[in-house]
N, C-alpha and C positions, 0 to 999 in steps of 0.2 A: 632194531637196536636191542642189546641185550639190557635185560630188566636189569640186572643189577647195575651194570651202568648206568642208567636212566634216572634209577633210585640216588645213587652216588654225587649225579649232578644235582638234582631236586635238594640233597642236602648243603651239597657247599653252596649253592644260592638262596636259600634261606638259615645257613647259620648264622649269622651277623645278626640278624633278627632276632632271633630264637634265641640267643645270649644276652643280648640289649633288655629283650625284656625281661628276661629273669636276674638280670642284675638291676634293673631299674622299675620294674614292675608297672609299667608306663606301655599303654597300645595307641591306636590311633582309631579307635569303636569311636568317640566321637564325631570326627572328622569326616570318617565313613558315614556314619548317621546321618550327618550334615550335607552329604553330599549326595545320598540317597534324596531327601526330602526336598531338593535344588534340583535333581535331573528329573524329577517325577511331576 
């Protein structure tokens, strides 16, 4: 697949993200954390 393609997809699937948080300043490190110390 051509890289730039590949790149192009990698962004429309994580823009929505990557906007949310910069508008709301809000991640999910938590939840992650939480869910780290539960599968370990």
């Amino acid at each position: 697949m051509d890289p730039v393609i590949k790149v192009a997809r990698m962004i429309k699937n994580y823009l929505y993200g990557v906007i949310s948080y910069f508008r709301h300043r809000i991640t999910n490190a938590i939840a992650e954390g939480l869910n780290s110390k539960i599968a370990t």
